[in-house]
C-alpha positions as CSV (number, residue, x, y, z in Angstrom):
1,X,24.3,106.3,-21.3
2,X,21.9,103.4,-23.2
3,X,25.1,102.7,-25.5
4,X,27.0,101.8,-23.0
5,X,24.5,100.0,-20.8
6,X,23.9,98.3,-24.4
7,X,27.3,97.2,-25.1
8,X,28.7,94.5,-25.6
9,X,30.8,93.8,-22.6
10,X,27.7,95.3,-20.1
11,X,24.7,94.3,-21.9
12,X,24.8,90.6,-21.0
13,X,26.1,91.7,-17.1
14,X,23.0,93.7,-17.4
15,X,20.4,91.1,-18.4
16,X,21.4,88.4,-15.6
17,X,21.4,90.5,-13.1
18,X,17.9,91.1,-14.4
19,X,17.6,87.9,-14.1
20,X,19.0,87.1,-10.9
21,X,16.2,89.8,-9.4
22,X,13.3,87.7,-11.2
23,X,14.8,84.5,-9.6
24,X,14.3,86.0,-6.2
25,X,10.9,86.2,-6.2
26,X,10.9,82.5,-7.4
27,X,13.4,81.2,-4.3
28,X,10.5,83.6,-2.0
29,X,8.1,81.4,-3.2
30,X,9.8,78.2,-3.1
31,X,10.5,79.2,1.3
32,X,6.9,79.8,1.6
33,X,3.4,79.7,-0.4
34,X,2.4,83.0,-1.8
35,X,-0.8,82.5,-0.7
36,X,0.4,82.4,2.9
37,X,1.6,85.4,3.1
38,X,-0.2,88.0,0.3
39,X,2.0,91.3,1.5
40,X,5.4,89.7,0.8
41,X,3.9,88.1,-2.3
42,X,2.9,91.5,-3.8
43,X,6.1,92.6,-2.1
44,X,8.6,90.4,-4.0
45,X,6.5,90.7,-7.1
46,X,6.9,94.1,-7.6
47,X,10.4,93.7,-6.5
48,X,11.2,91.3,-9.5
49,X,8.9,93.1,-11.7
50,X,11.6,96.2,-11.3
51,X,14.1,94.1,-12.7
52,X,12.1,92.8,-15.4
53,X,11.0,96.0,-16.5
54,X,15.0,97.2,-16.8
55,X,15.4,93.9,-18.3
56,X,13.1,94.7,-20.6
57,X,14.2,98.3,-21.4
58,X,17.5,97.0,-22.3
59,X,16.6,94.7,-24.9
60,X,14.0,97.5,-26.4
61,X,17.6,99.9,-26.4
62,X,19.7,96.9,-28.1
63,X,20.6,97.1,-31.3
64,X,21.6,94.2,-34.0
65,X,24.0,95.9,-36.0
66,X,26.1,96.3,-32.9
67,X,26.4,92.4,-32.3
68,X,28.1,89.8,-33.8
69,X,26.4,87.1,-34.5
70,X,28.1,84.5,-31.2
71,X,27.1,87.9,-29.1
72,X,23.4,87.8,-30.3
73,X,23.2,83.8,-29.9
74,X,24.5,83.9,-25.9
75,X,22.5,86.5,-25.3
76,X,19.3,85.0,-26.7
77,X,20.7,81.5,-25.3
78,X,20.8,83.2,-21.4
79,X,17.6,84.9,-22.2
80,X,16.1,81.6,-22.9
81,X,17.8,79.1,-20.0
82,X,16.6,82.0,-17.2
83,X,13.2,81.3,-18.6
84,X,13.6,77.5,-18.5
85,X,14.8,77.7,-14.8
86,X,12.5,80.4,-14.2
87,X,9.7,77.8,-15.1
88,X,10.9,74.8,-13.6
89,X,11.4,77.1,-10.0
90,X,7.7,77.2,-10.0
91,X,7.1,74.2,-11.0
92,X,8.4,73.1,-7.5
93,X,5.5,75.4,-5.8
94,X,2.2,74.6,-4.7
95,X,-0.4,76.5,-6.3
96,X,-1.5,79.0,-3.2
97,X,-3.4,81.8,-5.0
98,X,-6.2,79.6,-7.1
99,X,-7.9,76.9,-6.4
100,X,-9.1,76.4,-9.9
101,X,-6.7,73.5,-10.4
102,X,-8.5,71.4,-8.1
103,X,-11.4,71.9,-10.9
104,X,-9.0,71.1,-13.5
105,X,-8.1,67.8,-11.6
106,X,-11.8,66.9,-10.7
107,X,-13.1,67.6,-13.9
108,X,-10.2,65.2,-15.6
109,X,-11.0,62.4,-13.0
110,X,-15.3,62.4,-14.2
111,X,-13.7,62.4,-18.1
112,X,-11.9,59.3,-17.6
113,X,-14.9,57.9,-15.7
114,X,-16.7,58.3,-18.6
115,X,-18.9,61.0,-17.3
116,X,-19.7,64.1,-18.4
117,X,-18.3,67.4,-15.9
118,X,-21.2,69.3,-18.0
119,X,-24.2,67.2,-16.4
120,X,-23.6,67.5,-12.7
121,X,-21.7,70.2,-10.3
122,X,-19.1,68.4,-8.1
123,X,-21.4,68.5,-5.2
124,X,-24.0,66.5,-6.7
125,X,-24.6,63.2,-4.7
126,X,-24.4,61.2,-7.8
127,X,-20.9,62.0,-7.8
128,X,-20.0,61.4,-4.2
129,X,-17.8,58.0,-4.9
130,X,-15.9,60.4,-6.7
131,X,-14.8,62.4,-3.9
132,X,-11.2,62.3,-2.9
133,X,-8.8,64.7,-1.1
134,X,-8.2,67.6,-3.3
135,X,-12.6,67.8,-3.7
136,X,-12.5,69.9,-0.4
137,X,-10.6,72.7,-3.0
138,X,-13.3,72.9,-5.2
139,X,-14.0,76.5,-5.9
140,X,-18.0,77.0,-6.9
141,X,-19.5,73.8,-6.3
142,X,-22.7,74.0,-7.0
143,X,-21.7,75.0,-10.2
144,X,-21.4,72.8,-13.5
145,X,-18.1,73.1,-15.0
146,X,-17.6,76.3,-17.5
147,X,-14.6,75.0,-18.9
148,X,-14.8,74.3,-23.3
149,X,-14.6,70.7,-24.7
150,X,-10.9,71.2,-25.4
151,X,-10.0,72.7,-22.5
152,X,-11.5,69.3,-20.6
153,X,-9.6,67.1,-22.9
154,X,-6.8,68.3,-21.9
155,X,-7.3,67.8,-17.8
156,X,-8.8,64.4,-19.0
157,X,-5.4,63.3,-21.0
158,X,-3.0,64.7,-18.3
159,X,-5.1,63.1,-15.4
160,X,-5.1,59.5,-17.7
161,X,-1.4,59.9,-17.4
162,X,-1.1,61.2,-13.9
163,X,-4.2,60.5,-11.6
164,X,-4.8,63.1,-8.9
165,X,-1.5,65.3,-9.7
166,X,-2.1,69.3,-9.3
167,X,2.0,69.3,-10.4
168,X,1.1,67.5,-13.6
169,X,-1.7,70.3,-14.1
170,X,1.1,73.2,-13.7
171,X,3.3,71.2,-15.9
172,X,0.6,71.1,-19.1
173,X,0.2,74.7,-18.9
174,X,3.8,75.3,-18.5
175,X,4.0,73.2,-21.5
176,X,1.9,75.5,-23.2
177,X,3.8,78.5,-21.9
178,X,7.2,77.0,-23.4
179,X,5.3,76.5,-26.8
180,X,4.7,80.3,-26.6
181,X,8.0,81.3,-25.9
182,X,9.3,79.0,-28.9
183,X,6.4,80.3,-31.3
184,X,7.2,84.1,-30.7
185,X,11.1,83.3,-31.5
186,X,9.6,82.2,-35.0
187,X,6.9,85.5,-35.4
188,X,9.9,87.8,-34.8
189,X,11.9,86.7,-36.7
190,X,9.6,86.3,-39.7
191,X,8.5,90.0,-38.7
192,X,12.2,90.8,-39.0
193,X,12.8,92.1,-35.3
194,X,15.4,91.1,-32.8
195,X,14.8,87.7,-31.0
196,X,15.7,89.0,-27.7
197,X,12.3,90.9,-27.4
198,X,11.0,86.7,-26.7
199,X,12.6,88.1,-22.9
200,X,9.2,90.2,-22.8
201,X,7.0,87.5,-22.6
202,X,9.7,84.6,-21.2
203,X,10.6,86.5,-18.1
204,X,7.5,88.2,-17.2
205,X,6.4,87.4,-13.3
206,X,2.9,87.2,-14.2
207,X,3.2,84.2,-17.0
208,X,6.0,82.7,-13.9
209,X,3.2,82.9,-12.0
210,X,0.0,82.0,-13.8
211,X,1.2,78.9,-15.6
212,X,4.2,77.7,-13.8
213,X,3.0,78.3,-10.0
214,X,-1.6,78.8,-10.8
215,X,-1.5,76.1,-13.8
216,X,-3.7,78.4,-15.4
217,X,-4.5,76.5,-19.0
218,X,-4.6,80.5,-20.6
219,X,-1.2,78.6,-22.2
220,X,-3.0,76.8,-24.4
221,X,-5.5,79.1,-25.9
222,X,-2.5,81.5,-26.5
223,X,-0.4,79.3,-28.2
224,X,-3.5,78.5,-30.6
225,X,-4.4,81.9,-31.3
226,X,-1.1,82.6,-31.9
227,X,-0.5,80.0,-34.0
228,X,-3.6,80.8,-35.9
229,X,-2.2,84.4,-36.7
230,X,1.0,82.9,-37.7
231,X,0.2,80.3,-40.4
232,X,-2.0,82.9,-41.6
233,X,1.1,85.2,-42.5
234,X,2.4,81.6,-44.4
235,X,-0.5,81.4,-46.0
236,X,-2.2,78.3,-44.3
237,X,-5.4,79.5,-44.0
238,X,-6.8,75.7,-43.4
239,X,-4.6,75.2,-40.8
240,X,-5.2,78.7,-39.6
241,X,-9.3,78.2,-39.5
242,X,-8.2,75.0,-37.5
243,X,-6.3,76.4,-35.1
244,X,-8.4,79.4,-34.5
245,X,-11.2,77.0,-33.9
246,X,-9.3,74.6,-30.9
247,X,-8.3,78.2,-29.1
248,X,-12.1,79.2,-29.0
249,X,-12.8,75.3,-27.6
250,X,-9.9,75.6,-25.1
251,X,-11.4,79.1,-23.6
252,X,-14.0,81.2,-25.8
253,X,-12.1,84.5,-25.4
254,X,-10.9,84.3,-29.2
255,X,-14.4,83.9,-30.6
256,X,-14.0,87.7,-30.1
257,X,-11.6,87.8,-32.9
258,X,-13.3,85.7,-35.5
259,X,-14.9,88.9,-37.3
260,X,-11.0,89.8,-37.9
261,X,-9.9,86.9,-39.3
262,X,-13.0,86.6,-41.9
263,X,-11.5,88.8,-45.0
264,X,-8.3,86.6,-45.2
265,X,-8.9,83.0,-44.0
266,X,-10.5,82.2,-47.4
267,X,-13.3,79.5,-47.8
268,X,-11.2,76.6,-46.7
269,X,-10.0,78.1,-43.6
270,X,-13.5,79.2,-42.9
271,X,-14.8,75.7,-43.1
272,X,-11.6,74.4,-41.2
273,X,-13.1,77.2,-38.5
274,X,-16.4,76.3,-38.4
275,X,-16.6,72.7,-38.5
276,X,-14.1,72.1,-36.1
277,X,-15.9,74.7,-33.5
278,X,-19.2,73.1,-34.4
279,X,-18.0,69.7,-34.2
280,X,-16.0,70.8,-31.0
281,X,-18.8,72.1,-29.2
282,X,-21.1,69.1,-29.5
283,X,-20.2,67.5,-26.4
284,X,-20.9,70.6,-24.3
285,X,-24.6,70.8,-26.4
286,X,-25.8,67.5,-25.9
287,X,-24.8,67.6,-22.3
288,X,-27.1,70.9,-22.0
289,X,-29.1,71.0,-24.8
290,X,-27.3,74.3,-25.9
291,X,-24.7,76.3,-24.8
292,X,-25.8,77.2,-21.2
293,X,-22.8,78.0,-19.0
294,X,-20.5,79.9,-21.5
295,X,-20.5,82.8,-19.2
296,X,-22.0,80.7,-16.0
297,X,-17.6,81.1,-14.7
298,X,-18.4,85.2,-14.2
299,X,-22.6,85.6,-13.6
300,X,-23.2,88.5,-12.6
301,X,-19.9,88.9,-9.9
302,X,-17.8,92.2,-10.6
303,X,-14.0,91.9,-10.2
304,X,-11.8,94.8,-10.5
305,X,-13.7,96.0,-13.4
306,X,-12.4,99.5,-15.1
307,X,-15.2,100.6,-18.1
308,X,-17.6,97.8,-17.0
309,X,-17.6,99.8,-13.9
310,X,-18.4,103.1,-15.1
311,X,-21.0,101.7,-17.9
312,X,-22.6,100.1,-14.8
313,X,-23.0,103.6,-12.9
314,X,-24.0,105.2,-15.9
315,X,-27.1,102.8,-16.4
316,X,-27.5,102.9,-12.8
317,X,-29.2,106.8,-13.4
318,X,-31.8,106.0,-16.5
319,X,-32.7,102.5,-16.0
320,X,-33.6,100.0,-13.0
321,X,-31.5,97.1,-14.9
322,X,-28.2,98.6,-15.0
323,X,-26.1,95.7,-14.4
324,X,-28.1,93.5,-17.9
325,X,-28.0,97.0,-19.9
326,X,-24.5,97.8,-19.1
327,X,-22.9,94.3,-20.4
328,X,-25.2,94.3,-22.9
329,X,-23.8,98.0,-23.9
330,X,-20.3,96.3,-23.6
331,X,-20.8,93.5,-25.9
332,X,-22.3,95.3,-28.6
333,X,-19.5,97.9,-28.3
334,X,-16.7,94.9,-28.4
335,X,-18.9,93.3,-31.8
336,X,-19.3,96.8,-33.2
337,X,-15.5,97.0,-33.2
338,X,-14.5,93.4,-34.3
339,X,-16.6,94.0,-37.3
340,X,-14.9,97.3,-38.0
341,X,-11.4,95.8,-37.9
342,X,-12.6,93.2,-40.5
343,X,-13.7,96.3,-42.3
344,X,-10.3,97.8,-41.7
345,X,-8.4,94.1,-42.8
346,X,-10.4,93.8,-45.7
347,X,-8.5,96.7,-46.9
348,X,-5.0,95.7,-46.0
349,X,-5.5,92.2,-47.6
350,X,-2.5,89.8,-46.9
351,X,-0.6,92.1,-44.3
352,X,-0.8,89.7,-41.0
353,X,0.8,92.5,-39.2
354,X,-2.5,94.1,-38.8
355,X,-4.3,91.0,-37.6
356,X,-1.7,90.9,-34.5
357,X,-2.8,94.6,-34.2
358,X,-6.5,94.1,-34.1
359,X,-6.6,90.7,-31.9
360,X,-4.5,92.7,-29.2
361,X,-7.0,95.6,-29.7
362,X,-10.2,93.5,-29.4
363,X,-8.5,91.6,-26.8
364,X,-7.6,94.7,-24.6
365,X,-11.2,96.0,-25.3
366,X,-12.8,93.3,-24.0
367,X,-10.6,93.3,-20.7
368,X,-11.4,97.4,-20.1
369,X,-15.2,96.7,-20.9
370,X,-15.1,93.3,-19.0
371,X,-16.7,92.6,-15.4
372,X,-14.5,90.4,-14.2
373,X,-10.6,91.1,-14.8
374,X,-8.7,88.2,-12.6
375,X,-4.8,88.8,-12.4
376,X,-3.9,85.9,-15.0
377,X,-6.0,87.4,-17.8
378,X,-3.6,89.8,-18.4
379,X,-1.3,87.0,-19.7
380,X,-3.4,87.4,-22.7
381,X,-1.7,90.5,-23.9
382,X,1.8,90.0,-23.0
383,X,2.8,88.0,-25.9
384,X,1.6,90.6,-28.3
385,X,4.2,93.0,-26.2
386,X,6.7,91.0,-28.0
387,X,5.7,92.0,-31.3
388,X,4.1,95.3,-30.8
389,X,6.2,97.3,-28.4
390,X,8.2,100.1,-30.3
391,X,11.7,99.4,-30.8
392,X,14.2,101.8,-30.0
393,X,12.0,103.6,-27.5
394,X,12.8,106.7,-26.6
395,X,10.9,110.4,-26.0
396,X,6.9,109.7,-26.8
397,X,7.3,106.3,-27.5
398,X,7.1,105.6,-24.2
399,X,4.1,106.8,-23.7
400,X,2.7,104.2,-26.0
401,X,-0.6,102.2,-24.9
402,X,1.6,99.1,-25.1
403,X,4.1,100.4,-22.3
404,X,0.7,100.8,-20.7
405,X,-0.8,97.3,-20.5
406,X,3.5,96.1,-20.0
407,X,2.9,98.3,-16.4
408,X,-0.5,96.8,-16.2
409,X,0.9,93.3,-16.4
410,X,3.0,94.1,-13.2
411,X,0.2,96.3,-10.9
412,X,-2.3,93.7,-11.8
413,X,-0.6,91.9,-8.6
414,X,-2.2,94.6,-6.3
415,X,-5.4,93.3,-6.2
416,X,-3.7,90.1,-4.5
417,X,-4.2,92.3,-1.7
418,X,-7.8,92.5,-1.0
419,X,-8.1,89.1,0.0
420,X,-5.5,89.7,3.4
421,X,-8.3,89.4,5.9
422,X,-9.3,92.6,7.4
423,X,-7.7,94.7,4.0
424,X,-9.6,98.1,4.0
425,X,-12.2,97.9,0.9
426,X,-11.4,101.8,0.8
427,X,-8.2,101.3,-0.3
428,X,-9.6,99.3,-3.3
429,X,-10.6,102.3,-5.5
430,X,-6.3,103.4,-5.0
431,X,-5.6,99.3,-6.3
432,X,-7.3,100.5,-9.3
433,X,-6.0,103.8,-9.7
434,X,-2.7,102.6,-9.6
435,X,-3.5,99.3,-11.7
436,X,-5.1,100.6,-14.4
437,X,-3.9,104.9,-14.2
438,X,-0.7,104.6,-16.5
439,X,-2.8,102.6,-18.7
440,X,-5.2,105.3,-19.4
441,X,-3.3,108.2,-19.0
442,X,-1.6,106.5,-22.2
443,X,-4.9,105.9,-24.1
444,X,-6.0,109.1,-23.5
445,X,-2.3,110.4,-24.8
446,X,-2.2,108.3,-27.9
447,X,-6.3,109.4,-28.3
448,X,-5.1,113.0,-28.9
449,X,-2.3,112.6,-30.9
450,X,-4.6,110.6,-33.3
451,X,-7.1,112.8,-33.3
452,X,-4.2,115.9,-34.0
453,X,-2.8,113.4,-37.0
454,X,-6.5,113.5,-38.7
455,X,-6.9,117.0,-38.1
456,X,-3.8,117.7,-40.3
457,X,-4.7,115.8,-42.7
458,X,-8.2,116.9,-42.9
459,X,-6.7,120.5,-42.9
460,X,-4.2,119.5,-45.7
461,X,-6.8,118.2,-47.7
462,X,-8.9,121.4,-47.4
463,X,-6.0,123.5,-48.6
464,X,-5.8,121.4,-52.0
């Protein structure tokens, strides 16, 4: 049955019909904001994510040796205008499900007024003149911005060339998001795998969403990182240590996998790393006289939290500072384990492949052990889907942790939901269930089979 869904009269059929049920939930959007109506936002979500997942399912199944090589370019050529469309669609939205633009927007305007967005929260009376019509948006302010140096250049250049403009927001971090999509075309193909799998990340709702429609600036830091990991496998480990260091000033997320990249950067990348993240970070310093407000965005709120949770009850029954103990548990844990994949690297010297495996690791760690998991920080694992999903998949292989954070990218949308005034919080605990259930039934799945694997060998070994 996959050969012939796979062949080469159906397969294209196939994909733009795909595509066709992705577009839908664009045009929904483009009638009426998602935020004004939650339920048929989740509703036309998980509708187009049905199609995307088939879509996605059928490129897994593809194979190359069946295609010419016209058949393999106008596929990968539909793959990639759906995505363009795709983008600009949602490009025509309002954002309606985050306010954090208006941030973005405010924080640009104080930059090009030559002040610093570190020094005063936007409702300071110092900054009152600066007030205009998207201030009322402001999420948090009594807060002092939490965004990295980088990350405020960036609002300050695209305000400089468009004043006051939320579109011009969702059009840098779409920007970004078209940078990904050209940078994964060049990581598979120098891992030798078939370009189509650039459709897992290019059509996925959640990146349509977070960049093109929230302006999310997650974009940026990903195409970094990603670059980073890339020019590693080229063997430019200066530019590397560079690049790593502008995704850690755009959002500090990739600080986490620093410890991974140490056995192969050498000592010029390491100085490219740390003097452009010292360097970087001077603005933020002198503003604050250290680094206060790195994790001022989260405090001590809880947001559909999965581990963090459970550590948090755990601590709850031996100590009477639970919520301190159990992220301080957390971070330990996720520093334990970035040091042991540098261990791990350091062994496998010059095999990038395994530096894509650990950042997705660490990444995915941090986001089960994490507090605070908002819908668009999934959009951090989806581009290392393209690389890391098994190809072929069929029988077990679809129980692979990947296929579980790939369902995780579409549930995520469920916790949209609790914000519908009047939503029963009892339902919440059944969000999570379903958001986060595949993803651990995997875990636990692969968990045993690993732990069979070392038994054999340990056996094996005995025997000798």
């Amino acid at each position: 049955m996959s050969g012939l869904i796979t062949s080469k009269p159906v397969f294209p059929m196939a994909l733009a019909v795909c595509g066709g049920g992705i577009a839908s939930y664009a045009l929904a959007a483009l009638q009426l904001p998602l935020g004004g109506d939650l339920a048929r936002h989740v509703a036309w979500f998980l509708f187009a994510f049905a199609f995307y997942l088939v879509a996605v399912v059928l490129v897994l199944l593809a194979k190359d040796g069946e295609r010419d090589r016209i058949s393999l370019v106008v596929e990968l050529g539909l793959i990639l205008v759906v995505a363009v469309l795709l983008r600009v669609a949602f490009l025509f939205t309002s954002p309606s499900l985050s306010d954090d633009v208006f941030r973005y927007v405010w924080d640009g305007r104080l930059v090009n007024a030559g002040i610093s967005p570190y020094l005063y929260p936007p409702s300071a009376p110092e900054l009152a003149a600066f007030r205009g019509p998207l201030w009322e948006g402001i999420n948090h302010k009594s807060m002092a911005t939490p965004y990295p140096p980088l990350a405020e250049a960036l609002f300050a250049a695209t305000y400089r060339l468009f004043p006051d403009s939320v579109t011009a927001m969702q059009e840098m971090a779409t920007a970004f998001d078209m940078g990904v999509v050209v940078l994964l075309l060049a990581m598979l193909d120098r891992l030798g795998l078939d370009l189509r799998r650039v459709l897992i990340y290019a059509w996925n709702p959640l990146i349509l969403l977070q960049f093109g429609h929230s302006a999310h600036f997650d974009s940026a830091m990903l195409l970094l990182l990603l670059a980073a990991i890339y020019l590693l496998g080229r063997g430019r480990r200066v530019w590397s240590g560079a690049l790593l260091g502008a995704s850690i000033l755009v959002k500090v997320v990739p600080a986490l996998v620093v410890p991974a990249f140490l056995p192969v950067l050498g000592p010029g990348g390491l100085l490219a790393l740390g003097t452009l993240s010292a360097v970087g970070f001077l603005p933020w310093i002198e503003a604050t006289g250290g680094l206060a407000g790195l994790s001022a965005e989260a405090g001590d709120a809880r947001f559909n939290d999965s581990l963090g949770y459970l550590l948090l009850k755990l601590m709850e029954r031996f100590t009477t500072y639970p919520e301190a103990l159990g992220r301080g548990f957390a971070a330990g844990l996720l520093f334990a384990c970035s040091w042991a994949a540098a261990a791990y690297i350091w062994r496998r010297r010059g095999d990038w492949r395994v530096l894509l495996e650990a950042a997705f690791g660490l990444i995915g760690l941090f986001l089960l052990l994490n507090a605070v998991v908002e819908p668009w920080y999934l959009t951090w694992m989806i581009p290392f889907l393209c690389l890391l999903l098994p190809s072929e998949p069929k029988g077990r292989s679809f129980l692979d942790p990947t296929f579980g954070w790939l369902l995780m990218s579409g549930f995520v949308v469920l916790t949209d939901l609790v914000y519908i005034p009047g939503f029963p919080l009892s339902l919440w605990l059944w969000i999570r269930a379903v958001e986060y259930g595949p993803l651990y039934l995997m875990l636990g799945l692969w968990g045993w089979r690993t732990l069979g694997r070392f038994q054999e060998i340990a056996a094996l070994k005995r025997l000798r």
